[in-house]
N, C-alpha and C positions, 0 to 999 in steps of 0.2 A: 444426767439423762433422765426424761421422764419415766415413771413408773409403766405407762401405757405401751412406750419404745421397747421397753426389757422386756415387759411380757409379750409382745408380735415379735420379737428378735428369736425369743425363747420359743414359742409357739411354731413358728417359721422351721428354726431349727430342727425339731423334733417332728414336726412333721416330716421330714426331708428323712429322718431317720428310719419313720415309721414306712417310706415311701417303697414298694417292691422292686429291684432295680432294673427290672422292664417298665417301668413309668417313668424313673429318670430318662432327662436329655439335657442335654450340653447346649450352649450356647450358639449360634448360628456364628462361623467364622465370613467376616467379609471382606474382600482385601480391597479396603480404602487406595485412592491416590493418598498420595502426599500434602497435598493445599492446606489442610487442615491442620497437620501436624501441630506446628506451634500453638492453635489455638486449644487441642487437646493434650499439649503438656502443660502449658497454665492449669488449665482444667483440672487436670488429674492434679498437678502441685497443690491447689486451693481445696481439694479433697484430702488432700495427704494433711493438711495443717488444721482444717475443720474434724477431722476423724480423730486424731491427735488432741483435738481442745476436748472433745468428748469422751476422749480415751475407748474409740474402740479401735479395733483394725483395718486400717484403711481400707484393704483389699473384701471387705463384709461390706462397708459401706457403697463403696463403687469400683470397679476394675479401670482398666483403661478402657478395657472394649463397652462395658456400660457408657464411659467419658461420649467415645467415640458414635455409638447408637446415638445420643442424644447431641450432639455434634452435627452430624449426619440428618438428622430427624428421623431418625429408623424408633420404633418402642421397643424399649428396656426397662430394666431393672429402677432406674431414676423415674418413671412415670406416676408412682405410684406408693403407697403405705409408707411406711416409718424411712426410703429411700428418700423419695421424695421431698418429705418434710426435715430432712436436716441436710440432704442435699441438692436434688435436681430442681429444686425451688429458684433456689438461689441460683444454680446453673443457668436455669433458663434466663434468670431477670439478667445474669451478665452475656449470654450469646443475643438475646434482645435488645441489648444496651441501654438497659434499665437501669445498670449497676457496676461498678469498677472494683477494679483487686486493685490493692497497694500494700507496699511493702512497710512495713511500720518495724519500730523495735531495732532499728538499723540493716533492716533486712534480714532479722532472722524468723519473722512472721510475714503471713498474708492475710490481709481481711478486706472483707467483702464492704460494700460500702453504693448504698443505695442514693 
């Protein structure tokens, strides 16, 4: 992982820490239909196995409900900084159909594939 990634991951953090927690808020719950579903369990899977290649925590990198914001075209978390760039990047070029997921390794990976 880049050096730039670990210090905004870090920085991110730590401000969150420094944060009073009347400034915190929670994420906006929306309750999707269903049409999408399958396209936001791919999604999140190809998060699960990109997080995984980078060794962080999936769930720091994107949730389902970030998956599902960007799914939707609602702004999240994937819009933008060090998200973005290791993963709503790539999101976007596969919900555009820029880009395809395959199963390599006999199926026990997924990669992305422009």
């Amino acid at each position: 992982m880049p050096d730039a990634v670990v210090h905004e991951l870090l920085a991110a953090v730590e401000a969150g820490r420094a944060m009073p927690e009347s400034a915190q808020r929670l994420p906006v719950k929306v309750d999707d239909g269903p049409e999408l579903d399958a396209a936001v369990a791919l999604l999140v899977a190809y998060v699960a196995e990109l997080a995984a290649s980078k060794q962080i925590e999936r769930q720091l990198v994107a949730t389902r409900d970030d998956v599902k914001a960007l799914v939707y075209g609602r702004p999240g978390r994937l819009d933008h900084g060090w998200r973005a760039a290791i993963a709503g990047d790539g999101l976007r070029r596969l919900l555009a159909g820029e880009a395809v997921v395959r199963l390599v390794d006999g199926g026990r990976r997924i990669q992305l594939e422009d």
